[in-house]
Structure formats: structure tokens, C-alpha cells
MARGU-408438 format. One record per residue: x, y, z of N, C-alpha, C, O in turn. Coordinates in nm, 2 decimals, padded with zeros to 4 digits. Layout:
N
NODE      n_x      n_y      n_z     ca_x     ca_y     ca_z      c_x      c_y      c_z      o_x      o_y      o_z
NODE        X        Y        Z        X        Y        Z        X        Y        Z        X        Y        Z
...
This chain:
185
NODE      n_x      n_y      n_z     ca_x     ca_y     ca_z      c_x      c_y      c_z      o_x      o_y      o_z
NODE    00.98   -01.03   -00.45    00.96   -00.92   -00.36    01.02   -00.79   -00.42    01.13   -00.79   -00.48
NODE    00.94   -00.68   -00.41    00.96   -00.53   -00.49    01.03   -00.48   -00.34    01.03   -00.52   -00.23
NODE    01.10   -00.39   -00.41    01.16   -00.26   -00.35    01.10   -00.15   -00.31    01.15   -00.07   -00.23
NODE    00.99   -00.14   -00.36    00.99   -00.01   -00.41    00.87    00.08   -00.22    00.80    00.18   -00.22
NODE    00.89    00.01   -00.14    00.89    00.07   -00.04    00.99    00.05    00.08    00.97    00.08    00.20
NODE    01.08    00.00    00.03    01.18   -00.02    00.11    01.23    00.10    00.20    01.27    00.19    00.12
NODE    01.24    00.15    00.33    01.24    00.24    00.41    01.15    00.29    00.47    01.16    00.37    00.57
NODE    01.05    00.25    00.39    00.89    00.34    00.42    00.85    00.26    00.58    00.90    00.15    00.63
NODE    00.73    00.37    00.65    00.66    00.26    00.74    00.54    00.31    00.75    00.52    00.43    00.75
NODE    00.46    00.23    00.74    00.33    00.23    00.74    00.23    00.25    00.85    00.23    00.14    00.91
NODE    00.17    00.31    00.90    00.08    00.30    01.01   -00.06    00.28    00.99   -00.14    00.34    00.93
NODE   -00.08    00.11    01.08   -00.22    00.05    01.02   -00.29    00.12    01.19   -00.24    00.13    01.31
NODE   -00.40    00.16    01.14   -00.46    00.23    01.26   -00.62    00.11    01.31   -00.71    00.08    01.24
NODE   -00.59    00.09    01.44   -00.73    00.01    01.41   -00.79    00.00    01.61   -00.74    00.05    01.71
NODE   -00.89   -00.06    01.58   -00.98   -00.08    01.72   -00.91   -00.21    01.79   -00.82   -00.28    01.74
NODE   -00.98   -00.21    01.94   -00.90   -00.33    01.97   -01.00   -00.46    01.93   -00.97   -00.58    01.97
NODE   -01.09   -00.44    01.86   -01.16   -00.56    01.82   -01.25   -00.48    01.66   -01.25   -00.37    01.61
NODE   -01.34   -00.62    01.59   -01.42   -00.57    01.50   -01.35   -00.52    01.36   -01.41   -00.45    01.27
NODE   -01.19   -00.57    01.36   -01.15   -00.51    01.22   -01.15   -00.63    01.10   -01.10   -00.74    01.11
NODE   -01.22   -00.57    00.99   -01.25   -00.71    00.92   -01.09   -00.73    00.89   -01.01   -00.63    00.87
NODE   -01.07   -00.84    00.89   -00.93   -00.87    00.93   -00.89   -00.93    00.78   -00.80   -01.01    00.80
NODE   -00.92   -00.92    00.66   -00.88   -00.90    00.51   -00.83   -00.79    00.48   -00.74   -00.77    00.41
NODE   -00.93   -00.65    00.57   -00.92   -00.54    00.51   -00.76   -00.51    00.60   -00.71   -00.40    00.57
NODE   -00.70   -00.57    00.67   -00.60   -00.55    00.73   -00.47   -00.62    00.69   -00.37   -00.56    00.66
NODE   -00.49   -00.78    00.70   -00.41   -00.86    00.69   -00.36   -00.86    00.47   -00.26   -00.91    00.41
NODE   -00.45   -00.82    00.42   -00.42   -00.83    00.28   -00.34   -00.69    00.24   -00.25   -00.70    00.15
NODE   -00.35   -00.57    00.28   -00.28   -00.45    00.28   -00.13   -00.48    00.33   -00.03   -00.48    00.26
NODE   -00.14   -00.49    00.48    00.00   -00.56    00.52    00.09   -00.64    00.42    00.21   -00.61    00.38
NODE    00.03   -00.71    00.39    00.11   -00.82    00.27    00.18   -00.72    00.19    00.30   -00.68    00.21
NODE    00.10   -00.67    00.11    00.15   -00.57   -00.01    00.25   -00.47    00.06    00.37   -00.47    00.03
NODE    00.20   -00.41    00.13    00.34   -00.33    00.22    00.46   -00.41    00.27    00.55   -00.32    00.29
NODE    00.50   -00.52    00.29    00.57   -00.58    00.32    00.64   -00.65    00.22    00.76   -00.64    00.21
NODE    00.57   -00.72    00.13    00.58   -00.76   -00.03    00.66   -00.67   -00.11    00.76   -00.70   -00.18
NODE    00.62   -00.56   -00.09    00.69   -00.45   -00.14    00.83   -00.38   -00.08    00.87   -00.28   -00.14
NODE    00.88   -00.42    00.03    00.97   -00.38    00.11    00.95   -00.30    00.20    01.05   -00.24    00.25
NODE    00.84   -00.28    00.25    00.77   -00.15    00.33    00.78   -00.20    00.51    00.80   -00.32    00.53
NODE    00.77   -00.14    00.58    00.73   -00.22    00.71    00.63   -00.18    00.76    00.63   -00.06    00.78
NODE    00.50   -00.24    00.79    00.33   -00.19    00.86    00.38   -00.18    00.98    00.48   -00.26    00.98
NODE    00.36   -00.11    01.10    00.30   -00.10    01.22    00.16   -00.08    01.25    00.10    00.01    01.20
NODE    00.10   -00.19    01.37    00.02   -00.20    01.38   -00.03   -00.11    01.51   -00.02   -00.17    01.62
NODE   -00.07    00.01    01.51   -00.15    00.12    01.61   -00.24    00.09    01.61   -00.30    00.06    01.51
NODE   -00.32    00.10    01.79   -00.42    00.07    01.80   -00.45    00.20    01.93   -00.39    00.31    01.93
NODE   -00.58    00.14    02.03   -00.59    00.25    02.10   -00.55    00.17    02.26   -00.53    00.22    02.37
NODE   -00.55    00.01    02.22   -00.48    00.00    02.39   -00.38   -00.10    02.30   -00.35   -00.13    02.19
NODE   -00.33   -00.13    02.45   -00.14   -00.19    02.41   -00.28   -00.40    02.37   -00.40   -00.44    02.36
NODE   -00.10   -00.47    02.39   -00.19   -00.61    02.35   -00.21   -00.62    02.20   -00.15   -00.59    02.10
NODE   -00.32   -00.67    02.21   -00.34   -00.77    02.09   -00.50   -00.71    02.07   -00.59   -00.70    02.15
NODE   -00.47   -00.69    01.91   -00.64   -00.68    01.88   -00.73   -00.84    01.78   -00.68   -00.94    01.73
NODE   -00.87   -00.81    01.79   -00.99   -00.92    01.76   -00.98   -00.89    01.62   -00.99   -00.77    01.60
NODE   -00.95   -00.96    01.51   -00.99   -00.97    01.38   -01.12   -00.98    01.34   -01.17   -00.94    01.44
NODE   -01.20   -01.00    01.29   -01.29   -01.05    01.22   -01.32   -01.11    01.08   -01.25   -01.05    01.00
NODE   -01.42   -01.22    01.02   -01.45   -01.27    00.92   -01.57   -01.19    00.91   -01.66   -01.27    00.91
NODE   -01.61   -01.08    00.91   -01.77   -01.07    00.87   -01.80   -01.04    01.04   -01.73   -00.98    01.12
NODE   -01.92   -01.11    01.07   -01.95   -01.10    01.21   -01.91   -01.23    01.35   -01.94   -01.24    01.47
NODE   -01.79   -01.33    01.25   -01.69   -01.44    01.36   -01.59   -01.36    01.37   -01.55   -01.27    01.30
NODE   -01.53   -01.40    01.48   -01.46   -01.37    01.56   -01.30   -01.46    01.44   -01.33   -01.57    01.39
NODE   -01.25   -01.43    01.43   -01.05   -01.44    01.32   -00.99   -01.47    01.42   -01.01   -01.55    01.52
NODE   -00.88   -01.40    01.40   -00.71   -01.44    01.45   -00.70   -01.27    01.55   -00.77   -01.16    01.53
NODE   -00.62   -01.30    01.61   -00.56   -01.20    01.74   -00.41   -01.16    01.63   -00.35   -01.22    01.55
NODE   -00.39   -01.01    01.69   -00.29   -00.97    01.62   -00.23   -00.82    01.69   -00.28   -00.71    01.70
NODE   -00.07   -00.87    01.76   -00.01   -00.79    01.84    00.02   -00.66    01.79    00.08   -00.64    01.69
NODE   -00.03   -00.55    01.90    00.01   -00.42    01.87    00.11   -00.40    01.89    00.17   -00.44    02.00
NODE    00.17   -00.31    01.78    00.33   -00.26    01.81    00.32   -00.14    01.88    00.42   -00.13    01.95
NODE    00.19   -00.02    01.90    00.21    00.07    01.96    00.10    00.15    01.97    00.05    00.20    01.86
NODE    00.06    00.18    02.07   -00.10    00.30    02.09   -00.06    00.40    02.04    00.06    00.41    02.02
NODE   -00.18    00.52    01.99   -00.23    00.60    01.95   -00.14    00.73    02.04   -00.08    00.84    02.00
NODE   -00.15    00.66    02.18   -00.11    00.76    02.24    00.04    00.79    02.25    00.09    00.88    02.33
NODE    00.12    00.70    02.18    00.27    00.69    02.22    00.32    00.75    02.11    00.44    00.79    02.12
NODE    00.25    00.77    01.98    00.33    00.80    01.90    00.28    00.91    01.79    00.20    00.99    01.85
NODE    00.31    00.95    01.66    00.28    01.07    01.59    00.27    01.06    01.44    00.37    01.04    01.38
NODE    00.19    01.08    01.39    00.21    01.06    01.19    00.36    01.09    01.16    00.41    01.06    01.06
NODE    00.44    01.17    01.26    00.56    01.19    01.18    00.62    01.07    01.22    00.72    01.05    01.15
NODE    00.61    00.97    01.30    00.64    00.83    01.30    00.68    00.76    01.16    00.77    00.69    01.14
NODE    00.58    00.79    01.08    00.55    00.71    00.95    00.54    00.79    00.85    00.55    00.91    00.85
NODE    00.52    00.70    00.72    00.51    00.77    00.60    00.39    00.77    00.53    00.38    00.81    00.42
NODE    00.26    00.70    00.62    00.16    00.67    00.53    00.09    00.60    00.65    00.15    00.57    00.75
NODE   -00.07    00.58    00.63   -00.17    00.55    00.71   -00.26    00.47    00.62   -00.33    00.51    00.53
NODE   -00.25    00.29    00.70   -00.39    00.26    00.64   -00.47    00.23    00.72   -00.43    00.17    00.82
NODE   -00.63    00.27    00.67   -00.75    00.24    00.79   -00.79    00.15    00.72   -00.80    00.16    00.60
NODE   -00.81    00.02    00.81   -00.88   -00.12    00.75   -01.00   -00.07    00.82   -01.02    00.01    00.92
NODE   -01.12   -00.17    00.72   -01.23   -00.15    00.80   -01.32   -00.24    00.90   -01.26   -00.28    01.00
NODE   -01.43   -00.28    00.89   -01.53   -00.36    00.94   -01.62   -00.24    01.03   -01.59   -00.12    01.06
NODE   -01.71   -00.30    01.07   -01.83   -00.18    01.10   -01.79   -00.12    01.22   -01.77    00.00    01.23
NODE   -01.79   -00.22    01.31   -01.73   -00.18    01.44   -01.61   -00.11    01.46   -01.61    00.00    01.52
NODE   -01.50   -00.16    01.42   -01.33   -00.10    01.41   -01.35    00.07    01.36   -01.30    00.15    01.44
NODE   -01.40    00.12    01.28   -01.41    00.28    01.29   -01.49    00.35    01.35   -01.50    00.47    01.36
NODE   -01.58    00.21    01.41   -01.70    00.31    01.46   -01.65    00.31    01.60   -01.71    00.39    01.66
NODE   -01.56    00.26    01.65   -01.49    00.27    01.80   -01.41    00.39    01.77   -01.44    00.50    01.82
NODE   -01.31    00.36    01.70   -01.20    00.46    01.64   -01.24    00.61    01.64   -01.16    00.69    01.66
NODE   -01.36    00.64    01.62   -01.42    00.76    01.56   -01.45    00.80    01.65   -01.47    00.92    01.63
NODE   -01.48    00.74    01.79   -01.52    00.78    01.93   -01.39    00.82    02.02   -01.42    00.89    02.12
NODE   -01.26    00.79    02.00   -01.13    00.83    02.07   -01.11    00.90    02.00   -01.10    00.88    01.88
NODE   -01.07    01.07    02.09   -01.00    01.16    02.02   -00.90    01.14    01.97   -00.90    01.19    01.86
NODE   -00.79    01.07    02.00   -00.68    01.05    02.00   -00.62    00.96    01.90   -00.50    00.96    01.86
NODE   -00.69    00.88    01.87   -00.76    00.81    01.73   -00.77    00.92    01.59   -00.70    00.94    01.48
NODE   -00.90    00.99    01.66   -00.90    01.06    01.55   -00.81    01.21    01.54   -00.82    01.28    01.44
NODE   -00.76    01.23    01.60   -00.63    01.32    01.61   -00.53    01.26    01.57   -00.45    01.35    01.54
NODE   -00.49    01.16    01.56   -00.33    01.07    01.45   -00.39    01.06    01.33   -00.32    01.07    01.23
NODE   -00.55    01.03    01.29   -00.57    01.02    01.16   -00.54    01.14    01.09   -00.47    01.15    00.99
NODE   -00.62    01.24    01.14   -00.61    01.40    01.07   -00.46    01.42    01.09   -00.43    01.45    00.98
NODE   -00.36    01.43    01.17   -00.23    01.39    01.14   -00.21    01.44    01.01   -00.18    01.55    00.95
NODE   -00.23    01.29    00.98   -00.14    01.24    00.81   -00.20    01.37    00.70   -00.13    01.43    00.62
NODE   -00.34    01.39    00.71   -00.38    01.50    00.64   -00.31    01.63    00.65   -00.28    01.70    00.56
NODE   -00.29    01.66    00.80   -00.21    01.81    00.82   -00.07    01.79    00.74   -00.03    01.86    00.65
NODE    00.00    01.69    00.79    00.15    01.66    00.71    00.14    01.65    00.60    00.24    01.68    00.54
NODE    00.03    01.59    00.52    00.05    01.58    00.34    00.11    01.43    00.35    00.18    01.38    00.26
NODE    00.09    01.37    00.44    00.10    01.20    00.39    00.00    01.13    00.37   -00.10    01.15    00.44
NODE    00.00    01.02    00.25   -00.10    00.93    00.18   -00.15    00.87    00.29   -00.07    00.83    00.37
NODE   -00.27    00.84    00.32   -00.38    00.79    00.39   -00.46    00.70    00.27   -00.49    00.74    00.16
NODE   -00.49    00.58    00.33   -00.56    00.46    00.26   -00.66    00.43    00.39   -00.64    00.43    00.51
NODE   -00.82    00.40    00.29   -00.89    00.33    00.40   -00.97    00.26    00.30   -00.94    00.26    00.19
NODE   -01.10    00.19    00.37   -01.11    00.08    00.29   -01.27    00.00    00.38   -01.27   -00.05    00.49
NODE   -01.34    00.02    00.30   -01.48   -00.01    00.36   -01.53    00.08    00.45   -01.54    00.19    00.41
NODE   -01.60    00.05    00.60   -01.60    00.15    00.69   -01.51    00.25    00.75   -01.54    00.36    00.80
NODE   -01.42    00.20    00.74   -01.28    00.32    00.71   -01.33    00.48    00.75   -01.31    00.57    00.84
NODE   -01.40    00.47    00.61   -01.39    00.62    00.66   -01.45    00.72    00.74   -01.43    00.84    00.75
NODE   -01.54    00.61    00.82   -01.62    00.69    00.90   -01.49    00.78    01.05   -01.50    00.90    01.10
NODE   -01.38    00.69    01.08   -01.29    00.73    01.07   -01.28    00.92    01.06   -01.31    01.02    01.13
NODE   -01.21    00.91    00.92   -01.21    00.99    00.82   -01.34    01.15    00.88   -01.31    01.27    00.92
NODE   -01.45    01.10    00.85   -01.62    01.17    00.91   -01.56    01.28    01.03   -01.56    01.41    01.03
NODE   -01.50    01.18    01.15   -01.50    01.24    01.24   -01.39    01.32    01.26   -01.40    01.40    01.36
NODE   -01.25    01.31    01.17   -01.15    01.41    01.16   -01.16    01.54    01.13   -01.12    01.64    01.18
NODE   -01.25    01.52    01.02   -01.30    01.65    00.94   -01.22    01.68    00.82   -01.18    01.79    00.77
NODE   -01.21    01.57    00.80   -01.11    01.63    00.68   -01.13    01.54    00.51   -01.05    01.52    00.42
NODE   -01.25    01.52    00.53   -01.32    01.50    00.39   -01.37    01.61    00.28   -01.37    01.58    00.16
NODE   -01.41    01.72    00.32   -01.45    01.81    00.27   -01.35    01.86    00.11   -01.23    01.89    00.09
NODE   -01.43    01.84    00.04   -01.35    01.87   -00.12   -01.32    01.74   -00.14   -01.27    01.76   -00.25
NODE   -01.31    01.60   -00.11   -01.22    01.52   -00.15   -01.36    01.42   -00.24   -01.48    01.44   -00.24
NODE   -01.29    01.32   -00.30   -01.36    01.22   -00.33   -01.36    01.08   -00.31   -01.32    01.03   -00.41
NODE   -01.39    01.03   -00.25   -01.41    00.89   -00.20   -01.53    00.79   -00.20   -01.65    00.81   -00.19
NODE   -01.45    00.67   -00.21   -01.58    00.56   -00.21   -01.56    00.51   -00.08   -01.49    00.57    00.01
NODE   -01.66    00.34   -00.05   -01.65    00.32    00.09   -01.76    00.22    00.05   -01.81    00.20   -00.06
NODE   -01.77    00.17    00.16   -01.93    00.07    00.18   -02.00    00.18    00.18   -01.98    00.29    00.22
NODE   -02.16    00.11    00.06   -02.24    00.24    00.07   -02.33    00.31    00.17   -02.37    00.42    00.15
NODE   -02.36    00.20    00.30   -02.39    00.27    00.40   -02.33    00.39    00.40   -02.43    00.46    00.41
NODE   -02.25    00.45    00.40   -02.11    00.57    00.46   -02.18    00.66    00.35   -02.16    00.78    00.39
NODE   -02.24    00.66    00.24   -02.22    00.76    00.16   -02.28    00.86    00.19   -02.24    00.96    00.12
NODE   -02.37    00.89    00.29   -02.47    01.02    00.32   -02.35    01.12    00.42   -02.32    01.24    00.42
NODE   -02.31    00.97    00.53   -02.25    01.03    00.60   -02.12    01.12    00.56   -02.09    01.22    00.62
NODE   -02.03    01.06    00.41   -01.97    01.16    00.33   -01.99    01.29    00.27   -01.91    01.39    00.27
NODE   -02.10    01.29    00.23   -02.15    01.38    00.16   -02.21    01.49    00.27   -02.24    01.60    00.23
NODE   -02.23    01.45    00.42   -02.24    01.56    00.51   -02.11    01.62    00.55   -02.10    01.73    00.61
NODE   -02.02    01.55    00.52   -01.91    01.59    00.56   -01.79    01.69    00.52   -01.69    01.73    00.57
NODE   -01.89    01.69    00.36   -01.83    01.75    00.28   -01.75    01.71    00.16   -01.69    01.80    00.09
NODE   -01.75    01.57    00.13   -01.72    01.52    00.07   -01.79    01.42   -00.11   -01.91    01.39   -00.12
NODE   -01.71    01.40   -00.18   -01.81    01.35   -00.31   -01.80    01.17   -00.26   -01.69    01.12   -00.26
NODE   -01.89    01.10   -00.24   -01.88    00.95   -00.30   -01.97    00.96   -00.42   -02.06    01.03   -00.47
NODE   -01.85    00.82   -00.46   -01.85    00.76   -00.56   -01.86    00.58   -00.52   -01.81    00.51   -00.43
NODE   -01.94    00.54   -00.66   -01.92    00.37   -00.63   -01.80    00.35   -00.73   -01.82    00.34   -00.86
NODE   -01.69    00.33   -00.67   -01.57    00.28   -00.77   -01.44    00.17   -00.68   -01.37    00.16   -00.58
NODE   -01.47    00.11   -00.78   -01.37   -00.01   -00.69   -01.23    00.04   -00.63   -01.18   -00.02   -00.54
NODE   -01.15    00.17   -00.69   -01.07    00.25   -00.60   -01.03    00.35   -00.68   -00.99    00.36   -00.79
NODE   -01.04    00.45   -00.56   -01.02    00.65   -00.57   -00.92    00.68   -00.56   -00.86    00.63   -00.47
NODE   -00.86    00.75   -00.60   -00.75    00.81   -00.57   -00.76    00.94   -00.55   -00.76    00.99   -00.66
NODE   -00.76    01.02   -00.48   -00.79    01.14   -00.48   -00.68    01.25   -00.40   -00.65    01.24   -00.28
NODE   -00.64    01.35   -00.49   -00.55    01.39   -00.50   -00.57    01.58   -00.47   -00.47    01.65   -00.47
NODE   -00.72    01.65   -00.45   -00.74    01.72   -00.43   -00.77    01.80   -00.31   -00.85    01.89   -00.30
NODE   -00.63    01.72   -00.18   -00.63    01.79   -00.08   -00.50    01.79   -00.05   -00.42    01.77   -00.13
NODE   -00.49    01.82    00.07   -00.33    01.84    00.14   -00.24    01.71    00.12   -00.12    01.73    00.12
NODE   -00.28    01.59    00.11   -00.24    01.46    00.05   -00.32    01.34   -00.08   -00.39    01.36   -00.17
NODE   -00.30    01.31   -00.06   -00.36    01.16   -00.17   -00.39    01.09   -00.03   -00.33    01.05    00.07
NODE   -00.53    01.07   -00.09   -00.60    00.98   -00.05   -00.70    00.83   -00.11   -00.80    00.83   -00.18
NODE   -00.63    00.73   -00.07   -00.67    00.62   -00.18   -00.82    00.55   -00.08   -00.81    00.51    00.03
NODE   -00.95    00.54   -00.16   -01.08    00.42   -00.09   -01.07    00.33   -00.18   -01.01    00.33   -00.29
NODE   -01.14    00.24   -00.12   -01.23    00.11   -00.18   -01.32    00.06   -00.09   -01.33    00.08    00.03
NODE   -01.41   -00.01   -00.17   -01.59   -00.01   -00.09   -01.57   -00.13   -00.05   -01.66   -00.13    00.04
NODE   -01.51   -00.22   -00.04   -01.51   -00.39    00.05   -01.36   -00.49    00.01   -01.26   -00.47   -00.05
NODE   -01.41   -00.57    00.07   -01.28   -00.68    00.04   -01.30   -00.72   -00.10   -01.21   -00.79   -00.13
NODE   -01.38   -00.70   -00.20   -01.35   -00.76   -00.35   -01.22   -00.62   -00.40   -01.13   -00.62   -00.48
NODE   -01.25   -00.55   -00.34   -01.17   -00.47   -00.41   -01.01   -00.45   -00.38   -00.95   -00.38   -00.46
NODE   -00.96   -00.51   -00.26   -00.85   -00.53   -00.18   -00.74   -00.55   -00.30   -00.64   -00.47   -00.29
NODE   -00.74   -00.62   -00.40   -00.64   -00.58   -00.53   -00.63   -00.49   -00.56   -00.54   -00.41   -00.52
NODE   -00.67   -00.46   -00.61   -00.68   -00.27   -00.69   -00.64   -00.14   -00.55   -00.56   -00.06   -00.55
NODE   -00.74   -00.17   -00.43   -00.69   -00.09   -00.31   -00.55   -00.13   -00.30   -00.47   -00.04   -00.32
NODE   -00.50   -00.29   -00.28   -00.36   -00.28   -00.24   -00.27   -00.22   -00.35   -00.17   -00.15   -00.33
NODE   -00.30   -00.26   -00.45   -00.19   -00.23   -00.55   -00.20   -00.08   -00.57   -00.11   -00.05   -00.64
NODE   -00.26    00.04   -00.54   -00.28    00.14   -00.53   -00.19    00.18   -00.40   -00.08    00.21   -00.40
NODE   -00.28    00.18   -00.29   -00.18    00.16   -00.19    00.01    00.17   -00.22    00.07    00.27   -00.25
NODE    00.04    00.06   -00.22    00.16    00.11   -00.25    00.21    00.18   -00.40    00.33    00.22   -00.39
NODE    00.16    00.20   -00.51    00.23    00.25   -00.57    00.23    00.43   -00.49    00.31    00.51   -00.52
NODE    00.10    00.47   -00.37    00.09    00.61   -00.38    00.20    00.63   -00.27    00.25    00.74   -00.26
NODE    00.24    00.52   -00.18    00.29    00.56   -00.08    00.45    00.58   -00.12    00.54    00.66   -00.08
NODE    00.48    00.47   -00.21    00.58    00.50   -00.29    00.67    00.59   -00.35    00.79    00.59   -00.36
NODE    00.55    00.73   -00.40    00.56    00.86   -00.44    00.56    00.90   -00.30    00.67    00.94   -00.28
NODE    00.52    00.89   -00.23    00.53    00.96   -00.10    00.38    01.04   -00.06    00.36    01.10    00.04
């Protein structure tokens, strides 16, 4: 086990159902692995629906709604994806007002498949570069943003570092990114 986020906390942002549940449960690991601690934010209290694809996963207890708390809570934000989980997300202001958050403050933001649609409705793609599932890419590129197909971005040309990846093959390279950025801070 690494150090090297030891103090840090993480804020995993997600739906109460429809989150592919790799793109969540494999990030966690590494933040924790690394000495980090994830909190799991959602938009109601309880327990959210994981998913494999389009089956139904494992249930997994929220530490704290959207509405109780603040990016300055934390040191970093990851959006896991699955189609459904940002596309709920994207519809609560309040959702999407803790995401743009981490952008106003200059803290690392990670997302990861549908993720960024997320991201779309913050408004805070514009100048950046990011990958994603490629469904998403039109909707980036209206948003003001460059995609790219690359197994993971790092992109460093806004108010924070922002790390994508297009699916769960890429969850290595996303995680191992992931924390080395949140690390820097």
C-alpha cells in the first residue's frame, strides 16, 4: 500500500442507480490502495444500483448527498460512468453544481466513459481535451471541447487537471493517473 494520498479525500459522484460499477469500484481501490479515502456522493441518502453493462451488480452505501456537502469537502472528484448514471446526474442541478465546483476551485476532476456528459451540462468543457465513450463525442465538441480517442487524457489547460478514459479497458491507465494527479493536487 502507497502513501502517496494519504490525507486526501476523494469525492465519487454518482446516480442512485445505472453506475457501471468497475468504473467505480476499480477507482476506489486505487484511491484507497494509495492511502486516499473515496466518499461516495450521490443525489439521495441510502444505497446506490451498480451495474455490469445492462445487469443489475452489487448495492453500495452512500456516505453523503449532493445536497449536504461542497467540493471544498474534498480534494478531487471522480465521475464513474455507465449510460444511465450521468445521464440522471446531468438532469439535478445540484449534481451538476458540485461538479463545476471542483472546476471553479482548481481541483482534479476524473471521469471515465459516460462521465462526461456530466461534465456537458456544467459547462465547463470548453478549451479542454477529453476522451469518453464515443457516443459523447459530438456532444463534446458542442460544448466546446476537443475529443480525442485515447486510452487516457490528461488535460491541464483549464482552471484544474482534468483526467478521461473511454471504458473499463482503460480503468489501469485511468486509475493509475487518477492518483498520481490528485497527488499533485
Amino acid at each position: 500500500m502507497s502513501d502517496e494520498l494519504t490525507g486526501k479525500t476523494v469525492a465519487f459522484l454518482v446516480a442512485p442507480e445505472g453506475i457501471e460499477q468497475v468504473e467505480l469500484t476499480e477507482p476506489w481501490k486505487a484511491v484507497e490502495q494509495a492511502g486516499g479515502t473515496p466518499k461516495l456522493v450521490s443525489t439521495d441518502s441510502g444505497e446506490v444500483q451498480g451495474f455490469n453493462h445492462l445487469d443489475k451488480a452489487d448495492t453500495f452505501p452512500v456516505d453523503a448527498t449532493v445536497s449536504d456537502v461542497s467540493p471544498s469537502d474534498y480534494d478531487a472528484l471522480v465521475l464513474p460512468g455507465g449510460v444511465a448514471n450521468p445521464d440522471y446526474l446531468r438532469t439535478v442541478d445540484e449534481a451538476v453544481a458540485f461538479a463545476k465546483g471542483f472546476f471553479d476551485a482548481g481541483k482534479p476532476v476524473a471521469a471515465i466513459c459516460h462521465a462526461p456528459w456530466t461534465l456537458v451540462e456544467a459547462g465547463v468543457l470548453s478549451g479542454r481535451t477529453i476522451t469518453s465513450w464515443p457516443s459523447l463525442q459530438t456532444d463534446i465538441r458542442n460544448a466546446g471541447g476537443t475529443w480525442v480517442d485515447e486510452e487516457v487524457v490528461e488535460c491541464t489547460s483549464g482552471p484544474n487537471t482534468l483526467v478521461s478514459s473511454r471504458n473499463p479497458d482503460d480503468l489501469p491507465a485511468f486509475c493509475e493517473r487518477v492518483v498520481a494527479v490528485v497527488a499533485k493536487g
